[in-house]
N, C-alpha and C positions, 0 to 999 in steps of 0.2 A: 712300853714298847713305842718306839717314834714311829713318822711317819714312814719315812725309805722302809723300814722290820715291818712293816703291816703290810705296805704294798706288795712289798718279794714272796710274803706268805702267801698274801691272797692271788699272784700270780702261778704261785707252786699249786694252790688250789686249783687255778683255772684249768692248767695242764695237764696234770692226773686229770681230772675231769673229765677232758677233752676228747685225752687220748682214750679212757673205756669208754668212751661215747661212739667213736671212731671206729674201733674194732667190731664195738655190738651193731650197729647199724651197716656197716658194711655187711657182714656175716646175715646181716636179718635179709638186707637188700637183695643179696647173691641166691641165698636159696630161698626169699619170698615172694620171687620175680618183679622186684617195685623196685625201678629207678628214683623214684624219689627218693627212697631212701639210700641209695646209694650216692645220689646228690649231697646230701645228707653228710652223709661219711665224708664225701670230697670236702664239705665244709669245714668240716669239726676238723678236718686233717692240718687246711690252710689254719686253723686256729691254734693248733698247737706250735708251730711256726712262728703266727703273730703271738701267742702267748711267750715263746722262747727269746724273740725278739723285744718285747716288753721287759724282760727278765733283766736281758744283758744292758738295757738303756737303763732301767733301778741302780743297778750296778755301778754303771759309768758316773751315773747322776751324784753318788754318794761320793763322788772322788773330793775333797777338801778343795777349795779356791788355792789355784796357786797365780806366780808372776803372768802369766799367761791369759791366765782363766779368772782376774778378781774377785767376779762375782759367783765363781762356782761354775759347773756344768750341765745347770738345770735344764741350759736350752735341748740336753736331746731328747727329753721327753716329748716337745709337739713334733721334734724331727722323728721320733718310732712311732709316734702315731701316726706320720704319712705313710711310713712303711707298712704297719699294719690294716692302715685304710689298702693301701697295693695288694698286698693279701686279700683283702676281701673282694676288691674287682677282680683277679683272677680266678676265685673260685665261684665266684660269679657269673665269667663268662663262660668259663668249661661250664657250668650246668646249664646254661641256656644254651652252649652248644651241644651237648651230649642230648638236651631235652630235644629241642629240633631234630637229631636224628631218630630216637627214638620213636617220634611219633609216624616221621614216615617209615615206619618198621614194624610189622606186626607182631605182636607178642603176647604171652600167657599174660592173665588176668592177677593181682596180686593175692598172695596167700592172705586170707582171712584171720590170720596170729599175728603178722604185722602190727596192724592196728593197736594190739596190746602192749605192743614195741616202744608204737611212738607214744600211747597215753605216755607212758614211763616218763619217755624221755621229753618229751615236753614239761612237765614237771620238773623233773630236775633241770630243764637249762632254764626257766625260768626263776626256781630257788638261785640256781646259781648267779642270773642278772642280777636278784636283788641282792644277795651277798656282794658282789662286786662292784655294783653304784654304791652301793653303802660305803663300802670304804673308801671307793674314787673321790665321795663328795668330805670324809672324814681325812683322806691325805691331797685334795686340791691336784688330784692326779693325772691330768688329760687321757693320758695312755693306758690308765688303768679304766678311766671311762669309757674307750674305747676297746678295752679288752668287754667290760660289762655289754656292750654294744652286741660283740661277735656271739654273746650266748643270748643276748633278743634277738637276735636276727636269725638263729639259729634254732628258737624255738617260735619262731615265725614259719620259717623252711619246715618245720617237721610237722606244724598244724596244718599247713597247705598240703603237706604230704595227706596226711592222716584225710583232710575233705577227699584230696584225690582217689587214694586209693577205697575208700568210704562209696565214691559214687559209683566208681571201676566194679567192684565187688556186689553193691544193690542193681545195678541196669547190667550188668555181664557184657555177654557179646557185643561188639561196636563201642563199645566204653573202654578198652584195654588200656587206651594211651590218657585216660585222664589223670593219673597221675605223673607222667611228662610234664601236661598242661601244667599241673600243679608246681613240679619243678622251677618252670619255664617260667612262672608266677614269681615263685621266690627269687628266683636270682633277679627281678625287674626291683621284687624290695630290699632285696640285697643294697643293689646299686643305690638306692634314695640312699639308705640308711649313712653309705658310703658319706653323701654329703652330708647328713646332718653331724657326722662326727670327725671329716677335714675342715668343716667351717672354724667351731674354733680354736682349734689348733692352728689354723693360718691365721686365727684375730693373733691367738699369741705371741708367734711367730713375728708378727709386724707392731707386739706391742701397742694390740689396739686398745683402748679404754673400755674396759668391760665390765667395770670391778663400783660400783655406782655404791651397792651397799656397805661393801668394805671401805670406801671415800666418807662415807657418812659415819662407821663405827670412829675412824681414825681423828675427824674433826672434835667428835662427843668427848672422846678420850683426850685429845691435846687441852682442850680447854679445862680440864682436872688437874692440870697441871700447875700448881703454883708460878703467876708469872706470866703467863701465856693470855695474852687476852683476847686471840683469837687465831680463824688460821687465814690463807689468802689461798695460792695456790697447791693445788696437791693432784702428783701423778703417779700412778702404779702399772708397773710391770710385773708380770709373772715370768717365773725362773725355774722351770720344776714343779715342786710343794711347797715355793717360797716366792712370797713378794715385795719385792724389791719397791721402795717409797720414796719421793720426792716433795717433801712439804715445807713450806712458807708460813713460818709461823710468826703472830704480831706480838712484838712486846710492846713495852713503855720507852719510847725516845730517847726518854730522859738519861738513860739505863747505862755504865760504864758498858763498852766493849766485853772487857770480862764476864760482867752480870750477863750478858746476853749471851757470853757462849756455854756459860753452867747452864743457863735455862736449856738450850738446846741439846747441853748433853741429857739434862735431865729429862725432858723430854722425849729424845731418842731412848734413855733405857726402860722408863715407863712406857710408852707404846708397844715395846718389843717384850715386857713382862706381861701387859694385857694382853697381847694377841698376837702369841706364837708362832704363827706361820710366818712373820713378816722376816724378811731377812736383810738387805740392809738399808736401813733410813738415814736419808741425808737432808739434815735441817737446814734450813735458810730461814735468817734471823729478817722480821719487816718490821722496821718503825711504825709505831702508830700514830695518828695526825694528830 
């Protein structure tokens, strides 16, 4: 299975997920009088949204390089992950809004079965993180990292719930709104999280140099090359699941024109058999002194 076929899975994964998550915590919310968890549900709902939208950028992504597009149409992977960063500050701010009314609103105290609600579901959106960083970091996926994002942050919102309504329930009276408070919590770590997963997706976007380690495999690798006696400069872009290489490799001076462009091709296809993900490498031949 390649990378694109894992990712689409594991985003079909996300979505089923999501959405029984969605349904059970609303229904827990409504009749176990806890806004958090109805927060809760508004989350998991913006998630299947950002998961749908995740879906259809896999999709796009796989379209073949045409006259148009060269290099492929990797780039709308960090362009859905801004999308689905948007996603998350909307559901974000309805729960800090909803939580603020809430609190100036009197109301029952949350059902004591809740609790068992959210152990669940905490547990599973956190099995679920790890399943889905797992494969972000195995298909080099931005979008699918931040799909993994929206079920830590999600079982972030349901611990917060779970303390609130925990305190609401042990002190009763004058304590109703502590899980608002709780709400009103998560959506503050909503928003961080927000940034920690546009950051890189805007390095991407601007083709920042982020890639230090794979600079260092790509060096170790050129010089196994018959020919190659070293490298000079080397810059990497990401495209998607694929990174795009600009390396300067040294030969011998001495070297016909010819000999120098077999080494580079040889080199291009040896780098691209060692290390899969990269997608296309453009050699530049450097005399050595």
């Amino acid at each position: 299975m390649n990378n694109e076929q894992t990712a689409i899975r594991t985003t079909y994964f996300s979505i089923i997920g999501n959405t029984t998550l969605a349904l059970i915590k609303g229904l827990a919310g409504f009749f176990g009088n806890s806004y958090a968890l109805i927060a809760d549900a508004i989350e998991s709902t913006t998630d299947i949204f950002a998961s749908f939208l995740v879906l259809l950028g896999f999709k796009y992504a796989k379209r073949p390089a045409d006259k148009n597009h060269p290099y492929g149409h990797g780039k709308i992977e960090p362009l859905i992950t801004f999308g689905v960063v948007a996603f998350l500050v909307i559901s974000a701010t309805i729960i800090a809004y909803e939580s603020i009314q809430n609190i100036q609103t009197p109301h029952k105290i949350p059902k004591s079965w809740t609790l068992i609600v959210l152990g669940i579901i905490i547990i599973w959106k956190e099995i679920s993180f790890q399943v889905v960083i797992r494969k972000s970091k195995q298909t080099n996926s931005s979008s699918l990292k931040a799909d993994a994002w929206h079920h830590r942050s999600d079982a972030i919102t349901s611990i917060m719930a779970f303390v609130g309504i925990s305190i609401a329930i042990i002190f009763g009276k004058g304590y109703e709104t502590a899980d608002d408070w709780a709400a009103l919590f998560a959506s503050a770590f909503i928003l961080y999280n927000c940034y920690l997963i546009l950051r890189p997706a805007l390095g991407e976007v601007m083709d920042e140099q982020l890639y230090d380690e794979l600079i260092v495999e790509i060096r170790e690798k050129s010089i196994e090359v018959q020919g190659v006696l070293g490298t000079e400069k080397c810059f990497i872009r990401k495209s998607g699941m694929n990174f795009h290489v600009d390396l300067h490799a040294i030969v011998n001076s001495e070297l016909t024109v010819k000999a120098g462009h077999d080494i580079a091709h040889k080199l291009k296809d040896y780098l691209r058999k060692e290390i899969p993900n990269l997608g296309h490498v453009l050699i530049h031949i450097e005399p050595s002194e």
